[in-house]
MIKE-41953 format. One record per residue: residue in one letter; z negated, x, y negated of N, C-alpha, C, O in turn. Coordinates in nm, 4 decimals. Layout:
N
+--------+----------+----------+----------+----------+----------+----------+----------+----------+----------+----------+----------+----------+
: lodren :     n_pz :     n_px :     n_py :    ca_pz :    ca_px :    ca_py :     c_pz :     c_px :     c_py :     o_pz :     o_px :     o_py :
+--------+----------+----------+----------+----------+----------+----------+----------+----------+----------+----------+----------+----------+
:      A :        Z :        X :        Y :        Z :        X :        Y :        Z :        X :        Y :        Z :        X :        Y :
...
+--------+----------+----------+----------+----------+----------+----------+----------+----------+----------+----------+----------+----------+
***
This chain:
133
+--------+----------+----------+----------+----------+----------+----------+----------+----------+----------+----------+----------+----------+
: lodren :     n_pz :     n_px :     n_py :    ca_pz :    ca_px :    ca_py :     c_pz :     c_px :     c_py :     o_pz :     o_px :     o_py :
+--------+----------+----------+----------+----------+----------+----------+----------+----------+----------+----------+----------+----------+
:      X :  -1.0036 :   2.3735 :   0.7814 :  -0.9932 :   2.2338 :   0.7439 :  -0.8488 :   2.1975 :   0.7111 :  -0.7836 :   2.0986 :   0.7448 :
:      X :  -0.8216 :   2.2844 :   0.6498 :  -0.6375 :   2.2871 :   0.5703 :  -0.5395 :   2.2609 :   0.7229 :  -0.4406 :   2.1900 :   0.7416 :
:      X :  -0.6147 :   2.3496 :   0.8141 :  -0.5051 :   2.3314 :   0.9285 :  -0.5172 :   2.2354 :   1.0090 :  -0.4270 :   2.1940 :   1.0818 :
:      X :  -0.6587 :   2.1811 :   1.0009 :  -0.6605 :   2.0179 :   1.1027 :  -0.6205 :   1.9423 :   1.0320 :  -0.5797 :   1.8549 :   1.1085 :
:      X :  -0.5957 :   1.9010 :   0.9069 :  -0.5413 :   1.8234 :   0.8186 :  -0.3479 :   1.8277 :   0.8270 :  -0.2646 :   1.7372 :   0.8314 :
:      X :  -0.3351 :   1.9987 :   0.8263 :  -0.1989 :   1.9358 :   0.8830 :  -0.1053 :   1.8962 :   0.9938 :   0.0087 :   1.8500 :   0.9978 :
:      X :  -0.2152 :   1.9389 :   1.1013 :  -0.1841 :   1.9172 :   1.2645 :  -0.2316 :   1.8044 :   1.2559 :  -0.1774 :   1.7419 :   1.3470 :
:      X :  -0.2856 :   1.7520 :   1.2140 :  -0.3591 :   1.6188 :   1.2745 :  -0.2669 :   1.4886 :   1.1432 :  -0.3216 :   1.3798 :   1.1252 :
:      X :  -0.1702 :   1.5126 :   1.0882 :  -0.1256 :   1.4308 :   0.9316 :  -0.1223 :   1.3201 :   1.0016 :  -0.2129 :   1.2423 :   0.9717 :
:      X :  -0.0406 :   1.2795 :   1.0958 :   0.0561 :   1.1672 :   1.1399 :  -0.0673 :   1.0974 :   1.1571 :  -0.0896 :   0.9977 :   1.0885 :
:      X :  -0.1552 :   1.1414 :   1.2465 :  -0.2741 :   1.0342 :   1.3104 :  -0.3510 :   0.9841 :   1.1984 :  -0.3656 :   0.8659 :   1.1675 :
:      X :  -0.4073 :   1.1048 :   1.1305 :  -0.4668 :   1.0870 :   0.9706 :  -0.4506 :   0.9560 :   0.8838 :  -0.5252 :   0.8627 :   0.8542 :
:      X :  -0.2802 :   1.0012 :   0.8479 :  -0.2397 :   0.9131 :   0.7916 :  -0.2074 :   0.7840 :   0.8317 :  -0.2220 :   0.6903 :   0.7532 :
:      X :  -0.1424 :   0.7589 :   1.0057 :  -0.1722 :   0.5961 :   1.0291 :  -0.3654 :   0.5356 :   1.0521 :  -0.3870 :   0.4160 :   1.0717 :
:      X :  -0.4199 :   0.5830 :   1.0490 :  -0.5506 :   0.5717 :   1.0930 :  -0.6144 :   0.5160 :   0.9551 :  -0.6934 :   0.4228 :   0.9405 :
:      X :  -0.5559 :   0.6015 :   0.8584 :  -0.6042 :   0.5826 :   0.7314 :  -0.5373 :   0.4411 :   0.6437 :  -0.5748 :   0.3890 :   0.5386 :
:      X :  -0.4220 :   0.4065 :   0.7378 :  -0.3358 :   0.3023 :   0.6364 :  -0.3371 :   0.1589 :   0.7346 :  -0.2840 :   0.0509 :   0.7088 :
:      X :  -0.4178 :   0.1986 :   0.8570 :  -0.4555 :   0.0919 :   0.9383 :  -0.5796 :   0.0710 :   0.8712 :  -0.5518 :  -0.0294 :   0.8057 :
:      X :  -0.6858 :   0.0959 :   0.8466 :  -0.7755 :   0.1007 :   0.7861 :  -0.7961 :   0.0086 :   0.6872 :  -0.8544 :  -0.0995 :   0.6805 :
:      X :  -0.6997 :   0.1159 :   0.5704 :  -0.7096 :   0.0469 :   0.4592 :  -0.6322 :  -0.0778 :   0.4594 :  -0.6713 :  -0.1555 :   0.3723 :
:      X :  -0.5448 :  -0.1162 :   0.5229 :  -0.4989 :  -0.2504 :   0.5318 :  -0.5623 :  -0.3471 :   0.5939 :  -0.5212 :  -0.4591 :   0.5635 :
:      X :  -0.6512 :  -0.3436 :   0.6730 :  -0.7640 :  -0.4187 :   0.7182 :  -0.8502 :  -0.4764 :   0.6275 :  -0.8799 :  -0.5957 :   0.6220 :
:      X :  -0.8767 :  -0.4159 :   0.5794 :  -0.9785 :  -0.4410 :   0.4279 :  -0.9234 :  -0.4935 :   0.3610 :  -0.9919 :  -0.5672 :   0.2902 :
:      X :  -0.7885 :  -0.4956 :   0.3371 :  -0.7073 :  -0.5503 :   0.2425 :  -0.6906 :  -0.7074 :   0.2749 :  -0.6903 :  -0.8009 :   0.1949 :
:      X :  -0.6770 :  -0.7098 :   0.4138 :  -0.6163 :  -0.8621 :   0.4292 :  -0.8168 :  -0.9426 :   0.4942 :  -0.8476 :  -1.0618 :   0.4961 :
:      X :  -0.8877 :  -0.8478 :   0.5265 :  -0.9765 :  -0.8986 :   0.5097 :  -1.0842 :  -0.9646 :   0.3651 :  -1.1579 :  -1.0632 :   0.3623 :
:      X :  -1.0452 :  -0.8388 :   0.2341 :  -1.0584 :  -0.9033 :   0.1173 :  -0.9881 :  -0.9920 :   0.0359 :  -1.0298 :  -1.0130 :  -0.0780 :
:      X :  -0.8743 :  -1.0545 :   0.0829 :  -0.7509 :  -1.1597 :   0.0639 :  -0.8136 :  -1.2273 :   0.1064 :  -0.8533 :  -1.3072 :   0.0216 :
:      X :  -0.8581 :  -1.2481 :   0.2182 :  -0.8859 :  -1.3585 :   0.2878 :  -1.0565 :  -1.4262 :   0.2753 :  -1.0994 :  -1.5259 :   0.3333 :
:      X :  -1.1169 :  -1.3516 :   0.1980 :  -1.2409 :  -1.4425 :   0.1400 :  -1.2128 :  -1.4893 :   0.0338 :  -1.1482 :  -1.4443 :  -0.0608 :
:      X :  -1.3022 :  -1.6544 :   0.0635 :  -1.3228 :  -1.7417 :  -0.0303 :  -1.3799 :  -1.6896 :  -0.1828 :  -1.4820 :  -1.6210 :  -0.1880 :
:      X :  -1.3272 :  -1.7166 :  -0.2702 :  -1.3612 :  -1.6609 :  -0.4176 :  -1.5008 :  -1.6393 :  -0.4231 :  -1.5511 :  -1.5446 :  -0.4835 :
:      X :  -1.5832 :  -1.7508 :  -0.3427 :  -1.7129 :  -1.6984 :  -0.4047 :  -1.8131 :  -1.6375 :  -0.2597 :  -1.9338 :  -1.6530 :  -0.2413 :
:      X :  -1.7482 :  -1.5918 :  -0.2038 :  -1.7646 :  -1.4597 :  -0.0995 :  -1.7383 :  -1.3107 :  -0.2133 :  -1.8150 :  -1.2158 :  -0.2304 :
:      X :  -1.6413 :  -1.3291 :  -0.2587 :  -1.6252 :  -1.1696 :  -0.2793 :  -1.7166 :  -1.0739 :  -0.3797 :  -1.7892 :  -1.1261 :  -0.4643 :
:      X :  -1.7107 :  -0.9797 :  -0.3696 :  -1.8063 :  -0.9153 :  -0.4637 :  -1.7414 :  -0.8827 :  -0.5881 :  -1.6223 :  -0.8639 :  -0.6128 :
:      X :  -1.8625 :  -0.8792 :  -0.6748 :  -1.7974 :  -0.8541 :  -0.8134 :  -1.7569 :  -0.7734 :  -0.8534 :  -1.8265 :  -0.7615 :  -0.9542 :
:      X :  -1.7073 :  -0.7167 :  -0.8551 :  -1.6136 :  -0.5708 :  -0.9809 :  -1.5787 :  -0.6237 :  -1.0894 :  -1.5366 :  -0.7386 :  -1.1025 :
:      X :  -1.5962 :  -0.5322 :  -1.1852 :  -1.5849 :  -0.5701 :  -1.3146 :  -1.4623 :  -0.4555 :  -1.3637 :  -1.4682 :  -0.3559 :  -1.4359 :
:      X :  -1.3320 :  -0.5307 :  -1.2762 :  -1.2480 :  -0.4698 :  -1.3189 :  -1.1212 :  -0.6146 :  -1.3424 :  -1.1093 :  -0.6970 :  -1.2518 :
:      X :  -1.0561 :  -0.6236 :  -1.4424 :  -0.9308 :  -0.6901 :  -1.4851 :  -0.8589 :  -0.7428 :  -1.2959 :  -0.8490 :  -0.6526 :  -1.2127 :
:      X :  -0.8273 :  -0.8566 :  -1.2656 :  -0.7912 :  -0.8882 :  -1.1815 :  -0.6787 :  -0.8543 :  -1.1620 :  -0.6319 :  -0.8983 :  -1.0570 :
:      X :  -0.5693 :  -0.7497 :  -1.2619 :  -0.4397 :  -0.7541 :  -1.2801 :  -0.4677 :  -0.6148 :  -1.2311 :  -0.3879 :  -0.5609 :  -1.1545 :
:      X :  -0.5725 :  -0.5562 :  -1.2696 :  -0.6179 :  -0.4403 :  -1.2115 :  -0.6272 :  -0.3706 :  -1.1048 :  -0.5946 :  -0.2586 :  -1.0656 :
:      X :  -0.6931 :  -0.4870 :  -1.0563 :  -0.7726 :  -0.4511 :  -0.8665 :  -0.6153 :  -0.4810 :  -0.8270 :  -0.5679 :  -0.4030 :  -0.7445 :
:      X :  -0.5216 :  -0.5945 :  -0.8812 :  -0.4213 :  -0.5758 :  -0.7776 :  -0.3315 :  -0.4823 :  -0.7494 :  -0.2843 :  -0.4685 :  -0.6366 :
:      X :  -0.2949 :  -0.3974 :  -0.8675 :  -0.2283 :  -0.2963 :  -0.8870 :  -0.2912 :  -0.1808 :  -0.8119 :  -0.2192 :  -0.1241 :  -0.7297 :
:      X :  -0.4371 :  -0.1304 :  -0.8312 :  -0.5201 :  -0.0386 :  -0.7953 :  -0.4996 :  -0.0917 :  -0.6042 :  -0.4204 :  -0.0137 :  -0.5512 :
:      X :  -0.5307 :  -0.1556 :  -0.5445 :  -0.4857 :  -0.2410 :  -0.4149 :  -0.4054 :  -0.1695 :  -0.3779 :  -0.4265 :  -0.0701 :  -0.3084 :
:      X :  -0.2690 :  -0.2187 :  -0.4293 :  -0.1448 :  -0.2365 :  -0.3941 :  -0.0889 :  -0.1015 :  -0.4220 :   0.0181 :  -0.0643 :  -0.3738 :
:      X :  -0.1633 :  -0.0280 :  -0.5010 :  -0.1052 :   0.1490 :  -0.5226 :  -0.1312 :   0.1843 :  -0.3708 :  -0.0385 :   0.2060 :  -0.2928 :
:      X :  -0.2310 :   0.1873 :  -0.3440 :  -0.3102 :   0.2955 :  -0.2114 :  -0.2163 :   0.2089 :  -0.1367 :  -0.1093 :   0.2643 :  -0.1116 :
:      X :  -0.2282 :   0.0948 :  -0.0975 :  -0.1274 :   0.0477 :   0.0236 :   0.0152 :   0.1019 :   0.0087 :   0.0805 :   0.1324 :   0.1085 :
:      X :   0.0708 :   0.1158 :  -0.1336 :   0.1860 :   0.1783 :  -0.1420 :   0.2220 :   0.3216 :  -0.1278 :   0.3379 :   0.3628 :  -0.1238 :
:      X :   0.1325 :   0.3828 :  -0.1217 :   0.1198 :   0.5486 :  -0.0982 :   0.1192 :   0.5640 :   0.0762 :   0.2030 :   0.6075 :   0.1551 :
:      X :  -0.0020 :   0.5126 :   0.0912 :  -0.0378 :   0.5008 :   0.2569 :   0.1228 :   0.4852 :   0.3590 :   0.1859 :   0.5677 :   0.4251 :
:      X :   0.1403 :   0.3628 :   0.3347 :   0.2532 :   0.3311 :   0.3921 :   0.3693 :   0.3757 :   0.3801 :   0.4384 :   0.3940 :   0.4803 :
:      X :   0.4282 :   0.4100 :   0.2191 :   0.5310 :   0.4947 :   0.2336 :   0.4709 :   0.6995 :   0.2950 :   0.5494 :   0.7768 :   0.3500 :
:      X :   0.3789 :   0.7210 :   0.2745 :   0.3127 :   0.7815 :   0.3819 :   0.3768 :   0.8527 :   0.4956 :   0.4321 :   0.9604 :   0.5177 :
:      X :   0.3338 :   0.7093 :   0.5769 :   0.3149 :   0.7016 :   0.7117 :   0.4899 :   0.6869 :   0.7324 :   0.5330 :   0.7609 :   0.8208 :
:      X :   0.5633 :   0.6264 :   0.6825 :   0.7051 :   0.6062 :   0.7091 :   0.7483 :   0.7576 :   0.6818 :   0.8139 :   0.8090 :   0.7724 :
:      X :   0.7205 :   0.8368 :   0.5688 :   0.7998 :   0.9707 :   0.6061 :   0.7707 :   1.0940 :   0.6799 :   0.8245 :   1.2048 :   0.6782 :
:      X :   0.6117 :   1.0167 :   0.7846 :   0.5894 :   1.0925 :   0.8718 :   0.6183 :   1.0881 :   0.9798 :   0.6302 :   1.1844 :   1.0557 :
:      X :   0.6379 :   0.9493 :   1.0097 :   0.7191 :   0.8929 :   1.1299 :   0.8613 :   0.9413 :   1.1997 :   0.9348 :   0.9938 :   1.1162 :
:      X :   0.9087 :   0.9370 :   1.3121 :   1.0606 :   0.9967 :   1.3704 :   1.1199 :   0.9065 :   1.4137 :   1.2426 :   0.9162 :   1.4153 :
:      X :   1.0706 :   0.8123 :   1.4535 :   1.0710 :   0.7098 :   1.5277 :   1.1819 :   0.5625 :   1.4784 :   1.2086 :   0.4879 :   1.5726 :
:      X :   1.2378 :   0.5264 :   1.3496 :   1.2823 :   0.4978 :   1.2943 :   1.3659 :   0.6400 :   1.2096 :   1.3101 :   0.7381 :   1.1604 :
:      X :   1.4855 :   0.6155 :   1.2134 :   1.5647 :   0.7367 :   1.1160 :   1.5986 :   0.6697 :   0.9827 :   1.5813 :   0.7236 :   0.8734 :
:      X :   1.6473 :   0.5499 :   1.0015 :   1.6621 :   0.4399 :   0.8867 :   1.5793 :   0.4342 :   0.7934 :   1.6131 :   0.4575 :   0.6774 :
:      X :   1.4316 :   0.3958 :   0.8347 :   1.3579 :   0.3947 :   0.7467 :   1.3064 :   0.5245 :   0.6733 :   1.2423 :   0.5343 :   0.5686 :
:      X :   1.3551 :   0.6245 :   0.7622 :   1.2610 :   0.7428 :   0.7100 :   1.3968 :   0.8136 :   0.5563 :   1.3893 :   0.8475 :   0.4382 :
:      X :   1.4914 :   0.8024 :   0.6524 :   1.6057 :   0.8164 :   0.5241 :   1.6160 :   0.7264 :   0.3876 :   1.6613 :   0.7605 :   0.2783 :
:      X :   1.5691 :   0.6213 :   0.4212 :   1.5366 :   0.5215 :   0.2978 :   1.4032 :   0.4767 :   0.3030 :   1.3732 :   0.3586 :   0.3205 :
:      X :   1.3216 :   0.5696 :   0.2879 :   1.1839 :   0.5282 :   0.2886 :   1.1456 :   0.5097 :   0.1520 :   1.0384 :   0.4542 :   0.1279 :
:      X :   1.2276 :   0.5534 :   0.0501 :   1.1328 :   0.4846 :  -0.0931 :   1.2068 :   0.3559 :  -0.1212 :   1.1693 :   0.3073 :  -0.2279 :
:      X :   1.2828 :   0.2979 :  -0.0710 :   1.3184 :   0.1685 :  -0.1237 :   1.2936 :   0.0987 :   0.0375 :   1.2478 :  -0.0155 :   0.0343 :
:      X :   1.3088 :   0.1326 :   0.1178 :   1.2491 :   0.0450 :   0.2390 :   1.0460 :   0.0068 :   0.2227 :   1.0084 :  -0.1094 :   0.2376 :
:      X :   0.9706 :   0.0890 :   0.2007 :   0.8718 :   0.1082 :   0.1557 :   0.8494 :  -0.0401 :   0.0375 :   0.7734 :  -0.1353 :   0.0200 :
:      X :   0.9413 :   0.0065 :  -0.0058 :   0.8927 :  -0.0904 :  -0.1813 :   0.9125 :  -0.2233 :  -0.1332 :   0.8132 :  -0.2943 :  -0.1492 :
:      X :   1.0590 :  -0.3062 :  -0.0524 :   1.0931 :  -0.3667 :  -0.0280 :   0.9976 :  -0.4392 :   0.1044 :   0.9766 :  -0.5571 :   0.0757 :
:      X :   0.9413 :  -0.4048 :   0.2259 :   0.8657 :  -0.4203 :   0.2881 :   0.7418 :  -0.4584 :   0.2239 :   0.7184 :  -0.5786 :   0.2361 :
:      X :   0.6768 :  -0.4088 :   0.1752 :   0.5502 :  -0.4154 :   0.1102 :   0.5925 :  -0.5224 :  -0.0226 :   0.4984 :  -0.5794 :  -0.0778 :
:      X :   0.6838 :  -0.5396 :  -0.0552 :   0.7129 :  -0.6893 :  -0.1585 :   0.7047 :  -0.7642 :  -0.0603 :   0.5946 :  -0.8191 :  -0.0616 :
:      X :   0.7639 :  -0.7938 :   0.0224 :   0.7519 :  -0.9236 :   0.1163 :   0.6544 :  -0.9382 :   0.1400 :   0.6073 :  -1.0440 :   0.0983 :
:      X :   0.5514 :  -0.8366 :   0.2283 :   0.4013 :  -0.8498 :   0.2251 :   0.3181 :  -0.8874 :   0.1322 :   0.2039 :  -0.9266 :   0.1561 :
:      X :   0.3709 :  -0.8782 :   0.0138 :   0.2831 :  -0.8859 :  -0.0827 :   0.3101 :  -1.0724 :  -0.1512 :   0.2370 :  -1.1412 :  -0.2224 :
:      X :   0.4309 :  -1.0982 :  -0.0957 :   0.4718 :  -1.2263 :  -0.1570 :   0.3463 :  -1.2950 :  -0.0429 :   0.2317 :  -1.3162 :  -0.0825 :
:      X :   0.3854 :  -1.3206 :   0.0844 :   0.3113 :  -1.3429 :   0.1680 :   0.1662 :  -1.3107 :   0.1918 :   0.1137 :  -1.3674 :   0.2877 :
:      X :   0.0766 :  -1.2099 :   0.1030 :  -0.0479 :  -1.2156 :   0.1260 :  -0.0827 :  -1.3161 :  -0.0096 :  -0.1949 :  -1.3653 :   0.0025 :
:      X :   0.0020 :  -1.3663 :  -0.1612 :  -0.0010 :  -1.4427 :  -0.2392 :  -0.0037 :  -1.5755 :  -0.1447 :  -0.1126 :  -1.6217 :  -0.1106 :
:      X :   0.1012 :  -1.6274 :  -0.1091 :   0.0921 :  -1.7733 :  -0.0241 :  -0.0557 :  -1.8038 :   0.0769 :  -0.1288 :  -1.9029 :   0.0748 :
:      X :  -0.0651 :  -1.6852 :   0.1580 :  -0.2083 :  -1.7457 :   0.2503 :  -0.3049 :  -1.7220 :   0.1910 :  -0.4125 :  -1.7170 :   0.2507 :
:      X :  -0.2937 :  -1.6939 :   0.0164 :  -0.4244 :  -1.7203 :  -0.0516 :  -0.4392 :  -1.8668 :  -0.1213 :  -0.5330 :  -1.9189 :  -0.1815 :
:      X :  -0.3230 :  -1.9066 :  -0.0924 :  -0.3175 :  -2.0602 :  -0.1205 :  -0.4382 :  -2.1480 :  -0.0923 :  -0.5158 :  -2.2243 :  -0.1498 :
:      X :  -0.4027 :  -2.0770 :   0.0707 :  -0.5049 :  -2.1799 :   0.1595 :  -0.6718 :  -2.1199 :   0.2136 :  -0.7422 :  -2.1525 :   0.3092 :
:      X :  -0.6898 :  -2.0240 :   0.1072 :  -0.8320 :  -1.9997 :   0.0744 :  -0.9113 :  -2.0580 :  -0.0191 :  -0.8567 :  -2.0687 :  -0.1289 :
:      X :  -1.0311 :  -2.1026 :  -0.0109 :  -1.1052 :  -2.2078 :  -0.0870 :  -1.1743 :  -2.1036 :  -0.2420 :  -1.2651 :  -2.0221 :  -0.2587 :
:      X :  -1.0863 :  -2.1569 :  -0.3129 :  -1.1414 :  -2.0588 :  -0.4809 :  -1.0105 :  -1.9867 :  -0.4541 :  -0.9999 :  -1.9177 :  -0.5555 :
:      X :  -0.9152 :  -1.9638 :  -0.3861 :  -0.8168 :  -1.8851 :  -0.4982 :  -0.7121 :  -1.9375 :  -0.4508 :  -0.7022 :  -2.0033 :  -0.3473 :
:      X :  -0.5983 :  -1.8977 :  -0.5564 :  -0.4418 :  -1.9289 :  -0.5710 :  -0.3488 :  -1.7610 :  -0.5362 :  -0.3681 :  -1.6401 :  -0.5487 :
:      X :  -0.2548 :  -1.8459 :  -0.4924 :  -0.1311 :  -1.7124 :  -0.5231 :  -0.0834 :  -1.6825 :  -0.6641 :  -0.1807 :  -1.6425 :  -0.7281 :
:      X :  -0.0209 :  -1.6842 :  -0.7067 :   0.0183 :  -1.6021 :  -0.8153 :   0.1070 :  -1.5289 :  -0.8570 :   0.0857 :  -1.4119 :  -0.8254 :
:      X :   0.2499 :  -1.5526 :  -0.9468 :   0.3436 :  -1.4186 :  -0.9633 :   0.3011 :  -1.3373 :  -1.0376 :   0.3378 :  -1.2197 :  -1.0371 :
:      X :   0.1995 :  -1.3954 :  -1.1298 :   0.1523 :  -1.2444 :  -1.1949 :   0.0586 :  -1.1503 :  -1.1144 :   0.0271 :  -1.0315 :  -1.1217 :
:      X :   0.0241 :  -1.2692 :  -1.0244 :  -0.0361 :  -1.1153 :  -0.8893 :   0.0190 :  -1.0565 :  -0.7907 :  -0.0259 :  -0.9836 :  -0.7023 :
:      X :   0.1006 :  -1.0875 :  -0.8098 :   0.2240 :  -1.0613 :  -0.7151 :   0.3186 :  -0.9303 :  -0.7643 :   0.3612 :  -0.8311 :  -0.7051 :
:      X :   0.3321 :  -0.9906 :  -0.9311 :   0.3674 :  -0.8681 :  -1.0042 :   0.3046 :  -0.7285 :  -1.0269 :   0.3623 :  -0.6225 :  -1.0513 :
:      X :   0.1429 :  -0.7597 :  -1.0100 :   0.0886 :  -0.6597 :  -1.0166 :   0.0935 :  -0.5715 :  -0.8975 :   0.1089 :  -0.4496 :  -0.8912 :
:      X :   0.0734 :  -0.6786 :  -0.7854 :   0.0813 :  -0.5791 :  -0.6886 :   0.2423 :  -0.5245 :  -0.6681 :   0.2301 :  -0.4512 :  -0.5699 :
:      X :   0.3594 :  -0.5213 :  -0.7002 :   0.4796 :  -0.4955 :  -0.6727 :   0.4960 :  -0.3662 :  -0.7976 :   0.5804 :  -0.2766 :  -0.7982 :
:      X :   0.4053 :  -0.3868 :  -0.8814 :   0.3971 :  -0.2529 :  -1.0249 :   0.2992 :  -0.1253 :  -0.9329 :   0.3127 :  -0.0029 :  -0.9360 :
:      X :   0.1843 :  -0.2238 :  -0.8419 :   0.1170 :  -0.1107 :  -0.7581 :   0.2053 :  -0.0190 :  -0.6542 :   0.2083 :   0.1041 :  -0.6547 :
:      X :   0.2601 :  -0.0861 :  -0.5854 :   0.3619 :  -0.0769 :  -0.4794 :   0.4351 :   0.0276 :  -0.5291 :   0.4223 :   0.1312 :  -0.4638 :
:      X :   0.5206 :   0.0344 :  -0.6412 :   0.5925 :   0.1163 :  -0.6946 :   0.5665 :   0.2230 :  -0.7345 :   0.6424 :   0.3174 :  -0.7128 :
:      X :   0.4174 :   0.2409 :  -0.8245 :   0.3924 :   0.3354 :  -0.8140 :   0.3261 :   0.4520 :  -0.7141 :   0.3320 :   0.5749 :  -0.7148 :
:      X :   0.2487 :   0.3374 :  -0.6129 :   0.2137 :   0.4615 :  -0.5034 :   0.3268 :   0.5270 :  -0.4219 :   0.3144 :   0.6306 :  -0.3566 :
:      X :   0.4248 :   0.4624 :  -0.4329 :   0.5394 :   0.5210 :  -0.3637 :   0.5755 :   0.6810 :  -0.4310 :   0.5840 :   0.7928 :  -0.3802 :
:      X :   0.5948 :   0.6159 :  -0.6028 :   0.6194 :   0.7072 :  -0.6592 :   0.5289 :   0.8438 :  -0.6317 :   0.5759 :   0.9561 :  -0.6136 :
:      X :   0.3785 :   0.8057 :  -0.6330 :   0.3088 :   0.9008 :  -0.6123 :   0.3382 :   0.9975 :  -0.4896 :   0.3328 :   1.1204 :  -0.4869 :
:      X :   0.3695 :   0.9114 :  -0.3931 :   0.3559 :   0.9795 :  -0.2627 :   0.4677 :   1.0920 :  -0.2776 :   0.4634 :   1.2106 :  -0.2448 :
:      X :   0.5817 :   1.0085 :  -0.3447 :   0.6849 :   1.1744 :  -0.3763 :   0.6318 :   1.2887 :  -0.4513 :   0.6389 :   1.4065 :  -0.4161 :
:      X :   0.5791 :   1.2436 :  -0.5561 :   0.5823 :   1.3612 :  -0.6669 :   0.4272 :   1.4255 :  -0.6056 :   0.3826 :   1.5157 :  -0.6765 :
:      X :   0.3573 :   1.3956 :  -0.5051 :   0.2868 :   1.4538 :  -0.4351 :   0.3387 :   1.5695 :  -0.3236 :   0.3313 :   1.6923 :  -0.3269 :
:      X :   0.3761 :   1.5072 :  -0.2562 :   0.4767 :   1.5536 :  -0.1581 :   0.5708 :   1.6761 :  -0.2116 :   0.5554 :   1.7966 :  -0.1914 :
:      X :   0.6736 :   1.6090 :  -0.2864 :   0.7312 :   1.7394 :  -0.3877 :   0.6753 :   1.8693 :  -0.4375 :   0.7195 :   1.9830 :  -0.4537 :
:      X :   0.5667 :   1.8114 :  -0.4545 :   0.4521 :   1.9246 :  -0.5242 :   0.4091 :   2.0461 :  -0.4179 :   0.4101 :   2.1671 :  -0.4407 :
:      X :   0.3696 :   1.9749 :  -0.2905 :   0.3175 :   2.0414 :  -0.1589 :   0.4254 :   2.1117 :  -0.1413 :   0.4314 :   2.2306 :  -0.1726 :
:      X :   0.5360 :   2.0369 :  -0.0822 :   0.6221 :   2.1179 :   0.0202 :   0.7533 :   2.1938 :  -0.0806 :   0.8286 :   2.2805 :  -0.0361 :
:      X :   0.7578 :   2.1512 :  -0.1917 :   0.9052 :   2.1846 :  -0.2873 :   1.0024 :   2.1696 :  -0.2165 :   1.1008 :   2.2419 :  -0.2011 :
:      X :   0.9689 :   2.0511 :  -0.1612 :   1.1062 :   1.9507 :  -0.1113 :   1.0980 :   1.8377 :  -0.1617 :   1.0022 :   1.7608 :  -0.1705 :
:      X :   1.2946 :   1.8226 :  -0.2246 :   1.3025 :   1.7300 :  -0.2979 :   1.3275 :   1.5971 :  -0.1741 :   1.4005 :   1.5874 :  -0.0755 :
:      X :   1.1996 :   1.4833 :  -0.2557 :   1.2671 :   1.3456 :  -0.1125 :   1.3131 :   1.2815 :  -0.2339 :   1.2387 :   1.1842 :  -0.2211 :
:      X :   1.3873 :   1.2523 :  -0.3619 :   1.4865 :   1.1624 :  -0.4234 :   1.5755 :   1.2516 :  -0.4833 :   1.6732 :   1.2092 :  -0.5451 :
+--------+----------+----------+----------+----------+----------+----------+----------+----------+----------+----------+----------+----------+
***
């Protein structure tokens, strides 16, 4: 299992962050009283959100070859990318019926962002005892 997991990372991991971003802009994009309830702090779900998208994606960028730029500055290209996204999935919630954008959701998700990044290093670090900052 250990070894299809690491022959197979790259696909894994975009497969997994195509995925989960689907869901993401598909649960953005229902009307407030479409969505299901969780009974979790809304400052919550955005952070909790916006972690996994921030792990995933910075991820997938330091698995990638294909870009050298990004992969050399993948924890602040990462953070910075995914803020813009994140300003922009706030605005086209404008124009959903029951919800608003938001800087404090915006903030949350940019506190999520940060830390899945973070995670993805001190994960990473952990595995390979290679330092990526």
């Amino acid at each position: 299992m250990l070894n299809f997991l690491i022959k197979n990372k790259k696909k894994i991991t975009y497969l997994s962050l195509i995925f989960y971003w689907l869901i993401l802009i598909i649960a953005t994009s229902l009307p407030s009283k479409n969505m299901p309830n969780i009974k979790l702090n809304d400052k919550i779900e955005h952070l909790l959100a916006y972690f996994i998208l921030g792990f995933l994606f910075n991820l997938s960028i330091l698995f990638q070859d294909k870009f050298k730029i990004l992969k050399n500055n993948a924890f602040i290209s990462s953070i910075v990318l995914l803020m813009i996204y994140a300003i922009l999935d706030e605005l086209h919630q404008i124009f959903i019926p029951g919800r608003d954008g938001s800087f404090l959701d915006w903030s949350a998700d940019t506190i999520g962002i940060i830390l899945g990044v973070l995670g993805t290093y001190l994960i990473v670090n952990k595995i390979t005892k290679i330092k990526l900052l």
